[in-house]
N, C-alpha and C positions, 0 to 999 in steps of 0.2 A: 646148811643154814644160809638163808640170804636175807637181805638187807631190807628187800621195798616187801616182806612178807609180817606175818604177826609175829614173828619172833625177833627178839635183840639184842646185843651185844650187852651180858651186863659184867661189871667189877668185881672182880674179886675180891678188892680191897674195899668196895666200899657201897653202897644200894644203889648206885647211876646204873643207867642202862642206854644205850645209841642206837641209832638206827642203821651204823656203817664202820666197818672194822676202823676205819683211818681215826673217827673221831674219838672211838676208847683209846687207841695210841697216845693219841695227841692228849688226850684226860690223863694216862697215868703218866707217861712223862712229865705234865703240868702239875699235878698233885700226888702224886706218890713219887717222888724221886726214887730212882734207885731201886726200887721194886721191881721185883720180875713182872713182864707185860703176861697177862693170864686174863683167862675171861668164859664165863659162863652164861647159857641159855635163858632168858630173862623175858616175860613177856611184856607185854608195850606197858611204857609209863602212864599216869594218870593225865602228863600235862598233855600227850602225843592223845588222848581217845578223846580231852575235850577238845580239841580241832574239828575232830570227823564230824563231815556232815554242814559242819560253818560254811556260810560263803565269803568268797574270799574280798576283803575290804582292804583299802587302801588309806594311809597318812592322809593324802589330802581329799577322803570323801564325804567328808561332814564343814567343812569350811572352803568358802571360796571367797577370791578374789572380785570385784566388781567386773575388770577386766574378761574375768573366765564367763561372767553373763553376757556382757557385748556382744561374744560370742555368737549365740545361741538366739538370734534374731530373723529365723525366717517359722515361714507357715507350718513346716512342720519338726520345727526344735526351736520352739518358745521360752525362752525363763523371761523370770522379771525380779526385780527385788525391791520387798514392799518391810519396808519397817525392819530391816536387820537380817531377814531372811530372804531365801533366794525357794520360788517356787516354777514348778513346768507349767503352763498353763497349754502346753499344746491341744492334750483332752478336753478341756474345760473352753477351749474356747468360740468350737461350736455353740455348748449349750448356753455362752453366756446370755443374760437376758437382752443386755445391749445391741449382742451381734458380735462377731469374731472381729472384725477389722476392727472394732474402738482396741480389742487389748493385742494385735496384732500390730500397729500403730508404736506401739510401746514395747514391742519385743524387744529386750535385750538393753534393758534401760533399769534406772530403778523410777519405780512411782510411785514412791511413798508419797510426796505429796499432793499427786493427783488421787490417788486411793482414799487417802483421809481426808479431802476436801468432798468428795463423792459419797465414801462408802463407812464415815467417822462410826465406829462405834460396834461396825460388820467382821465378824471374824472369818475370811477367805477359808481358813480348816475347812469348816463347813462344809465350803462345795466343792471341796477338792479330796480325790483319792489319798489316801497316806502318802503310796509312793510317790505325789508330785510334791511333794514336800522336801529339797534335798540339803539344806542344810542352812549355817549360818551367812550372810555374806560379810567378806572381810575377814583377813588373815591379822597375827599379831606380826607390827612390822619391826619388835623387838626379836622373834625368832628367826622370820624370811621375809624376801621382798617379794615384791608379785611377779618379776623372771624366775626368783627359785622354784617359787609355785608350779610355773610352767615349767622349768624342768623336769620340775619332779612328777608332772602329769605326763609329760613326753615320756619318760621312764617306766613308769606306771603303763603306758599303754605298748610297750614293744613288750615288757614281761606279759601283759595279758595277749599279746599275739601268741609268743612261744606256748603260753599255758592251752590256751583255745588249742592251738595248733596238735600239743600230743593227748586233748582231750578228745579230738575229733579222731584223732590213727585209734580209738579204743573203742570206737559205735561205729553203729551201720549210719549210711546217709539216710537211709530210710526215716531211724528212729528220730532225727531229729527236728522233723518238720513238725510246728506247732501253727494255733490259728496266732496272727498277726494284725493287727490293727492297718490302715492304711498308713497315718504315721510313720508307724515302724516298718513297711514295705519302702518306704520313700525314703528312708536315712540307709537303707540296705546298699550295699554297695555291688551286691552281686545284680541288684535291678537295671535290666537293660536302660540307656540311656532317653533312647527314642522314645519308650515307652514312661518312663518318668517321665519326661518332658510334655508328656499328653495327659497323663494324671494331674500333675500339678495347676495344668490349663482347666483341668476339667474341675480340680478344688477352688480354684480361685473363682469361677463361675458360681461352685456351690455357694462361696462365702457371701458373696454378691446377693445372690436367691438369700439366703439368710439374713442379711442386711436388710435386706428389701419386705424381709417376713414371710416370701414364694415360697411356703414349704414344698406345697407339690412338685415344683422346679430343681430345690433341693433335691426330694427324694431320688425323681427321674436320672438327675446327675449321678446320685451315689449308686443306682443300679448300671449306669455305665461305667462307672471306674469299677463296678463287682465284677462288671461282663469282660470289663479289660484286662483285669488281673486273673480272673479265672482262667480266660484263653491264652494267657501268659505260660500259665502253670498246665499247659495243655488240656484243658478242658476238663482235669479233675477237680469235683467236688466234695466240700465236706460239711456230714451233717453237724447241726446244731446241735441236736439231743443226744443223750443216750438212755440207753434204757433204762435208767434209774430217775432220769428228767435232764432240766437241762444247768448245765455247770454255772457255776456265776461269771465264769472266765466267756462264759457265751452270753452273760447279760451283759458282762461291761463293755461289748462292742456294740451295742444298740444305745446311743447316747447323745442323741441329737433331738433338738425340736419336733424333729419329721422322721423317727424313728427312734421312740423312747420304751425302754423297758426297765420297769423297776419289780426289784424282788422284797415279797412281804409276807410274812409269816411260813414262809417254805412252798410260797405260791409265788410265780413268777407272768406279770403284767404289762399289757402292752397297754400304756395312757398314749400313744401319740394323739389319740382323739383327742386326748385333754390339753394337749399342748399346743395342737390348733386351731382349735373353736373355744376355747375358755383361756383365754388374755392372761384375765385377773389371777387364775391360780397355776400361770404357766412357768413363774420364777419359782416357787415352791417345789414344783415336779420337778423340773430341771436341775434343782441343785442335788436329787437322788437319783437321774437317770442314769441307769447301766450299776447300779450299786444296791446294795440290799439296805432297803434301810424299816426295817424290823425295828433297831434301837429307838428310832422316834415312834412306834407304832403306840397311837391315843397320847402323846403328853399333853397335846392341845389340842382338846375336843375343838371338831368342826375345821380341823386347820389339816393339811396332808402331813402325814399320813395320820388316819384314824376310821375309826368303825363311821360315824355319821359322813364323812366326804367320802368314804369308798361309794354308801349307799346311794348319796345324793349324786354325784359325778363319773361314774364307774360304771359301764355296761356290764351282764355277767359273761359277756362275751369274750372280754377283753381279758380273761382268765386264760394263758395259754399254756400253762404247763407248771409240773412241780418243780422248787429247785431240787437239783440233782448232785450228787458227788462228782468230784475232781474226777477227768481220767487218770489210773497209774500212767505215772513219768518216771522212766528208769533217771534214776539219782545222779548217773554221768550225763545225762542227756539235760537236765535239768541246771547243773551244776554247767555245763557249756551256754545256756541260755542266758545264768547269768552272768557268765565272765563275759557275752556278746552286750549284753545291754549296758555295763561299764563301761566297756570299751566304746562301745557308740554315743554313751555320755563324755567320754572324756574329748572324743573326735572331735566330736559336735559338726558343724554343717564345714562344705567344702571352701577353701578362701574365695573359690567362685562365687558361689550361694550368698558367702558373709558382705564382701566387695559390691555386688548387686541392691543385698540388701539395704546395706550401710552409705550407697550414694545418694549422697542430696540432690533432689532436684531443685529444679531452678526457681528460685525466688527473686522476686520483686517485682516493678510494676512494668508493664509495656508500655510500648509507644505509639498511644490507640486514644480515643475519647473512651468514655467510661462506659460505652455500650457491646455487648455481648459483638462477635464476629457475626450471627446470624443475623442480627437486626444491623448492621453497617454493609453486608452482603446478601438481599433480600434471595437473589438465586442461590445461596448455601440450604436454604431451610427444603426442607424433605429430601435431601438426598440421606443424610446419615439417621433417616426415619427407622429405617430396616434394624430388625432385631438384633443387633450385633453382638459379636463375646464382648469380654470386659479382661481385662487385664492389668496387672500391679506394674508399678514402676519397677521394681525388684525385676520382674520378666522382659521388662524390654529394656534393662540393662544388660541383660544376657544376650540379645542380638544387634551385636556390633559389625559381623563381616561384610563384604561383599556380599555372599548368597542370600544374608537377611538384613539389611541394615534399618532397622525400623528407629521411627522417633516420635515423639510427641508434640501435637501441634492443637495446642488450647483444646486440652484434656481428651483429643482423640490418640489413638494410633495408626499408623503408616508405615508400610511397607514399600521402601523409595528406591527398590531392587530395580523395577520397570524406566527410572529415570535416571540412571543415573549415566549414562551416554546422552540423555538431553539436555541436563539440566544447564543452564545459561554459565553458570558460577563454575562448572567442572564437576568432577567427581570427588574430588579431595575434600571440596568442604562438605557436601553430603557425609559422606564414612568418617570425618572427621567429628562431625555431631552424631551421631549414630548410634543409639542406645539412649539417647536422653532428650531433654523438654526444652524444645526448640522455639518455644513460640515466641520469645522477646525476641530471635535473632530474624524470624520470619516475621514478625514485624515492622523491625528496623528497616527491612529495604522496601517494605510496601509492596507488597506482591496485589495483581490485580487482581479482581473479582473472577476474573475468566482463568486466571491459574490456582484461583483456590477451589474453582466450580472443579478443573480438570484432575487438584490434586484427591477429591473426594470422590470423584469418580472413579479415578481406575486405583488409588492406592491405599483407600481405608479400610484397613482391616478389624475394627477394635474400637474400643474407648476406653479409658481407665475407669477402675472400679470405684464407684461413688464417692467413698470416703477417702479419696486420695486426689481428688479433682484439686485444682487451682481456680477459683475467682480472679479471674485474669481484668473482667471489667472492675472490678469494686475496688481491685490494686491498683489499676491504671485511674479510676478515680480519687483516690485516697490522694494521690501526687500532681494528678491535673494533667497527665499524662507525660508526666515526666521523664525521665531517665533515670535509674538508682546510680547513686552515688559508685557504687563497686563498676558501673559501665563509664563512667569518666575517668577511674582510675586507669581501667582497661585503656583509654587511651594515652596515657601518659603520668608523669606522675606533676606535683605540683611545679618543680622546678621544670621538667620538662614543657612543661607549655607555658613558664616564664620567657626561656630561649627564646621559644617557637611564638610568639607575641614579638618580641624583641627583632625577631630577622623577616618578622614582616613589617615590623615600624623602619627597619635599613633599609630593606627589598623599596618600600615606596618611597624614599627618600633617596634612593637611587634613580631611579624611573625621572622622577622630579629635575634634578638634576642633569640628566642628561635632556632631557626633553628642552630645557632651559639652552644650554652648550648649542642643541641642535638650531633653536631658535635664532642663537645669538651668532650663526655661521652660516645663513643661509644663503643660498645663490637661485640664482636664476630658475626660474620653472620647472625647462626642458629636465636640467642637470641635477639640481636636487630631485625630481621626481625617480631616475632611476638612480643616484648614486645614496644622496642622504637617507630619501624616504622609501628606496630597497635593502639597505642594510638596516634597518627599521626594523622591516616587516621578516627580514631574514633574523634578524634577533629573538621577535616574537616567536616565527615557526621553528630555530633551533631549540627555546623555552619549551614550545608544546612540544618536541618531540623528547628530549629527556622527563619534560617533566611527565609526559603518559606511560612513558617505558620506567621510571623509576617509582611513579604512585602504582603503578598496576605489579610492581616487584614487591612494592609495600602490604598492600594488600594481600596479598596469595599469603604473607606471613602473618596477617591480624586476623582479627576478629570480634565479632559485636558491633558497636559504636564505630571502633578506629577504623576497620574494614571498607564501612559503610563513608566514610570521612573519606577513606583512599579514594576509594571508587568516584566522588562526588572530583575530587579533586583531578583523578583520570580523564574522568566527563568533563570540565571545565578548560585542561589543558586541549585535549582534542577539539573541541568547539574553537579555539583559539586559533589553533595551528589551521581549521576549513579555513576558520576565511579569511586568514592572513592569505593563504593560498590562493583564493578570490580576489583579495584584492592586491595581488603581486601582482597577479597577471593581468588585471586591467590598470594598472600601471605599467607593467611592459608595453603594452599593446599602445598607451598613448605616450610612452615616453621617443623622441629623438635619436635614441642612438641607435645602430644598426643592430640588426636582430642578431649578427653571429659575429662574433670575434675574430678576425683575420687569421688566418695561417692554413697550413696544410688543409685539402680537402675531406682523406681520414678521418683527423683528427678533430674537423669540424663537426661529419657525420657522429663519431663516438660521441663529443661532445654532444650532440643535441638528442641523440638517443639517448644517453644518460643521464640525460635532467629529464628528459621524456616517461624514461619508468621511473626516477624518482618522484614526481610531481604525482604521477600515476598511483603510486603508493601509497604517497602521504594522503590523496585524495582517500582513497580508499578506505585508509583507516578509521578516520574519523566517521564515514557515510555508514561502512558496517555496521560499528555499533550503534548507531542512529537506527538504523534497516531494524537492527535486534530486537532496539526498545518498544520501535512500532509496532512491529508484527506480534510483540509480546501483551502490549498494555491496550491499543489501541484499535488495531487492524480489525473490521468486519469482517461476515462473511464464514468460511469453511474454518472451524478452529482445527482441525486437525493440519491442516496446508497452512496454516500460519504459523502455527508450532514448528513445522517443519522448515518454513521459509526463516523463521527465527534463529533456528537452529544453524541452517547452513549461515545465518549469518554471521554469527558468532565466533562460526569455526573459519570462515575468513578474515575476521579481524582479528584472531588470534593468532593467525600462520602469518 
């Protein structure tokens, strides 16, 4: 007799029956004391046969946490929670009438209020399959808090590993290959990376085309992500029909604008014609595409679905087949599909996926007049004319490395891999913005027409997808072109530029002061010229030399505003310390005392070598960066050689 078979352990003392010798022990010890242990052949209890065949549910699969939807914010693992419940909208949001991006926008969010200011009165059921319906949102926080929840989800999902795990030693791999939605190919984890990663480029294109209303451009999309995954799966195909017709599990993958099938009276229809060329009755169809809906079939003459609209709107063309029965699904194979789709619900997307999704972009206004970058840069317009992708913020949060470090710059994207051994600033600040919406910092330092002609030439890859652009002009006008309050913080905080106020009202009341002393101790010509009025100018150029080595130390550590402050503040010391320099030396040249200090001949040499490449240096420093800014903003002629000559300038005044 064994255990995991139909037969069980029953009592002799009493009608219990077990599935395993140890637990009738433990029964007659607990309630028959004293009784001899004995036990007889018992078939399976009534509570054990209603089990069979359930699938297996979990404590927390009807209620969740808000938290647990935050979650579940990319394109393809959608909730949202509208009025108390929490639904998927992943399917639904092709066909919405809107467009995918308006409720994509709101993945993982609740929007009851945007919902009922919109859609007051519209019951969501409607257009939505049963199963995107998952349950209540919000747990009782007299039972758990929302970490137990997540424990006990984490729990929940290591037992559905082991269960999967000894369901899969019992089938062939064969048997368990079912048809798959793209969706559900994209939350798969056994899907190569490379090749998600070109799926997901090629949906976000579709959503685009959808937005835009481009069914045809849809469609073409979704025949390349068919082409990409079939050739994934080495080039086998699988029909749609069977010989009985075709299943509805094969109509509810046809559920888009630009590929709609609806099943009606055990006849199975393809209206995509009706969903491209008939506007008016396109939210109607849609909210049954990929679903049978027979249940509405004439409630409202003249309205979808009914005998007069099939006539009026309906080719008899568009008749493609009967629906058909289910294929047989062996019961273990079935029963593994859905302990998988649990588990992929409990998963939800990767903290990659969620962290992309979930980052803000940049808000507030730039530091621009309130007109578009093309109309302030007449040479920007027709270069970004060309057909380009379009891509989500969420995507080009995912390329931060070296190999790809792309950003956004007033609602394009750029792939800044090719510059980033040019770039004037270094490499760090590049990869350090890298993945995100750069345009108030490229702003800020005023890049010129001929660097933004060159950055669109060699490095736009993209644009972002429409409904995720930023009005960069209409912000910058809203403020007058001002600077948001969060970029003045950036530089400091209130008391900090109290100080910083305070030790420039000493700093010039020092100046003052000595200028005065100088006055009031002057001597003769010859003698102040080199003694009073070169300890001067040696004061000024020892100022500009800490103060460009210690603002330019400044800056490598800021950013935004303050950066931009260092820098100005670098530039002003260096201008300082040139023509102190200029004017030491035409002060040497007319002052009286002899050009070299007595002593050893050596010593004299050293000496004069050594203020020779010092003077030499400090010359230099300041001239480079001067050379940089020319050849950068200003320089005619060959832009390519000027880039170049910029370049090397830069990396001289930097060594």
């Amino acid at each position: 007799m064994t255990s995991n078979g139909s037969t069980f352990f029953g009592c002799d003392h009493c009608h219990e029956s077990f599935p395993a010798k140890k637990e009738l022990e433990v029964h007659v010890s607990m309630q028959h004391p004293g009784e001899e242990f004995s036990y007889h052949a018992a078939p399976m209890p009534e509570r054990e046969r209603g089990l069979i065949g359930k699938t297996a549910t979990s404590a927390i699969s009807k209620n969740m946490p808000l938290s647990e939807v935050n979650r579940h914010c990319i394109p393809q693992d959608c909730w949202v929670a509208i009025n108390g419940k929490v639904y998927d909208l992943t399917e639904f949001a092709d066909r919405h009438p809107g467009g995918p991006t308006v409720i994509l926008k709101w993945a993982g969010k609740d929007v009851s209020k945007m919902y009922n200011d919109i859609h007051k009165g519209v019951k969501i059921e409607n257009y939505l399959r049963p199963e995107s319906v998952l349950g209540d949102c919000g747990v009782d926080e007299n039972l758990m808090s929302d970490e137990f929840w997540h424990t006990l989800r984490k729990a929940r999902m290591e037992e559905l590993k082991a269960e999967i795990s000894r369901v899969k030693t019992s089938i062939s791999g064969d048997s368990t290959r079912r048809l798959m939605s793209v969706e559900d190919l994209l939350k798969s984890k056994d899907l190569d990376s490379a090749l998600k990663t070109k799926v997901q480029h090629l949906e976000t294109q579709k959503r685009a085309a959808l937005d835009a209303e481009q069914f045809g451009k849809a469609q073409e999309i979704k025949t390349q992500v068919e082409a990409l995954l079939q050739q994934a799966k080495g080039g086998e195909s699988k029909s749609e029909s069977t010989p009985g017709g075709i299943p509805l599990s094969v109509v509810a993958q046809h559920n888009k604008p630009h590929d709609c099938w609806v099943a009606l009276n055990g006849s199975v229809y393809d209206l995509t014609e009706v969903t491209l060329y008939h506007t008016d009755q396109r939210k109607g169809v849609l909210a049954w595409a990929g679903r049978d809906a027979t249940s509405m079939w004439d409630k409202i003459p003249g309205r979808f679905p009914s005998t007069n609209w099939m006539e009026f709107y309906v080719r008899p063309d568009a008749k493609i087949g009967k629906v058909g029965p289910e294929p047989e699904v062996d019961p273990a194979v079935q029963q593994l599909h859905d302990l998988e789709a649990e588990l992929a619900r409990l998963e939800g997307p990767s903290e990659e996926d969620i962290a992309a999704a979930q980052k803000p972009h940049q808000k507030g206004p730039v530091v621009s007049t309130g007109e578009s970058e093309e109309s302030r840069f007449p040479k920007l317009v027709g270069i970004a004319a060309q057909d380009l992708p379009v891509f989500t913020r969420a995507e080009v949060a995912k390329h931060t490395t070296a190999d790809e470090p792309w950003m956004i710059i007033h609602n394009k994207v750029y792939n800044v891999k090719s510059f980033l051994s040019a770039h004037p600033g270094g490499d760090e600040v590049l990869l350090s913005r890298a993945g995100t919406d750069c345009t108030k910092d490229f702003e800020l330092f005023e890049h010129s027409e001929k660097s933004r002609v060159r950055r669109d030439q060699e490095m736009l890859i993209g644009t972002l997808i429409p409904n995720e652009h930023t009005d960069w002009a209409a912000e910058a006008a809203k403020t007058g072109g001002e600077v948001a309050g969060a970029d003045v913080a950036a530089a400091g905080s209130d008391w900090s530029r109290y100080f910083m106020y305070k030790a420039a009202d000493g700093l010039l009341a020092f100046i003052c002061w000595y200028a005065y002393q100088s006055y009031q101790h002057r001597k003769p010509l010859s003698k102040l010229t080199y003694s009073r009025g070169l300890r001067h100018l040696h004061f000024i150029m020892a100022a500009g030399i800490f103060g460009a080595l210690g603002s330019a130390s400044a800056a490598s550590r800021s950013q935004g505003l303050a950066k931009k402050r260092w820098l100005a503040i670098h530039k002003q010391t260096g201008l300082a310390m040139l023509v102190s320099l200029f004017v030491r030396a035409f002060l040497r040249l007319q002052s009286g005392i002899p050009p070299r200090f007595p002593g050893n001949k050596l010593v004299q040499t050293i000496e004069t070598r050594s203020l020779q490449f010092f003077y030499f240096v400090m010359f230099v420093l300041p001239v480079s960066g001067l050379a940089s800014e020319y050849f950068l903003k200003y320089a005619s002629g060959d832009a390519k050689k000027n880039d170049d000559l910029a370049q090397q300038s830069i990396t001289v005044h930097k060594k």
